[in-house]
C-alpha angles and dihedrals in degrees: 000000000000131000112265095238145070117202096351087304108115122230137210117212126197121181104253106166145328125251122193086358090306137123120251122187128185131218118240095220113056088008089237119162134225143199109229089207091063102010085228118142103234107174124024132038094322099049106152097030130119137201129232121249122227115226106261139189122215089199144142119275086227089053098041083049091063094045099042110019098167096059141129139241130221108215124215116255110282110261091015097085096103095049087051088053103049093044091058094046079061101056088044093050091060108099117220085241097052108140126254114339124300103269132019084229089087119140087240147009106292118270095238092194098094125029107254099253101044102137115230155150121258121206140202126184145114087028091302136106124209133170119215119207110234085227084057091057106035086061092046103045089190121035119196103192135145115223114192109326086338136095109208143176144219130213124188125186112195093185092055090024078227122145121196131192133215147162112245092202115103116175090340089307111123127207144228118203133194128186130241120222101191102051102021091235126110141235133207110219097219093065112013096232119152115232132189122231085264101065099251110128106232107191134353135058089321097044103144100030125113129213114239107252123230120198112248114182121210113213140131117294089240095067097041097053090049091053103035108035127178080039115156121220130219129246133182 
């Protein structure tokens, strides 16, 4: 999900193709177009630019409602349900060893190491990029990693299957976090403040501060590879 405008000029985007399995869309007013993976123009005008993600949560219905119960739905398109539907029982269909990526049509050789549909996070921040294996994370519940200049932190939530980014650092203060079994919260150890999964600091020295979110984006191994090359992986 990106924001609609490059340099305070809004854009309008139609889906035009796919390279390296990958949707591009175009912009109806310089005809630039763009790749959806990196959000990079890479043919037009605007070639070189790049849009600016929104934050952005892969959650449960049941977990955003508690958060935001207020909130709106967007509907399907009337009469594409069903392709909808079958297109996600095919994505869920793909195993994480699946063999080799999912075309021969890919913008380069496969990155074997990872299967292909190893599920992961991928992370960009302090001029790095990392991706971070689900099962990593499963098993670690909280990461405390730096990637690049910044310190950052993971959060995985088995019960809402949700993973959510930050940066530990506050006023040049960087943080430590551990994560609390019992009551699904977490702690820092330099403070002893207790912290949601969401970053927000719940009681202690730092209640009422909020962690600054990154964007992590959750996809298969496979896509991630083909757009960001040279692109380390974590290991515990």
């Amino acid at each position: 999900m990106f924001r609609a405008d490059i340099g305070g000029r809004s854009l309008t985007f139609f889906h035009t193709n796919m390279v390296g399995m990958n949707f591009t869309f175009a912009d109806r007013e310089t005809g630039t177009r763009w790749q959806q993976e990196t959000g990079e123009a890479f043919e037009g005008p605007l070639k070189g630019r790049r849009l600016e993600i929104y934050p952005f949560l892969i959650t449960t219905w049941k977990e955003w409602r508690e958060r935001h119960p207020g909130t709106l739905a967007m509907m399907p398109v009337p009469g594409l349900e069903p392709m909808y539907d079958l297109m996600w029982q095919t994505i869920l269909a793909r195993k994480p060893g699946r063999p080799g990526p999912p075309s021969d049509r890919m913008i380069r050789p496969e990155d074997t190491r990872l299967p292909a549909y190893e599920p992961i996070v991928g992370l960009e921040a302090g001029g790095a990029r990392r991706a971070y294996p689900l099962d990593a994370l499963g098993k670690a519940r909280v990461v405390n990693d730096r990637l690049g200049t910044e310190a950052v932190l993971i959060v995985y939530r088995p019960d809402s299957d949700t993973v959510t980014t930050f940066s530990r650092t506050i006023a040049a203060r960087t943080l430590t976090f551990e994560w609390r079994a019992r009551s699904g919260d977490l702690t820092d150890v330099e403070t002893h403040s207790r912290w949601n999964a969401y970053g927000e600091c719940l009681d202690g020295e730092l209640r009422g501060t909020e962690l600054k979110a990154l964007i992590g984006v959750r996809q298969f191994w496979w896509s991630w590879a083909a757009f960001f090359p040279g692109t380390d992986i974590y290991s515990r």
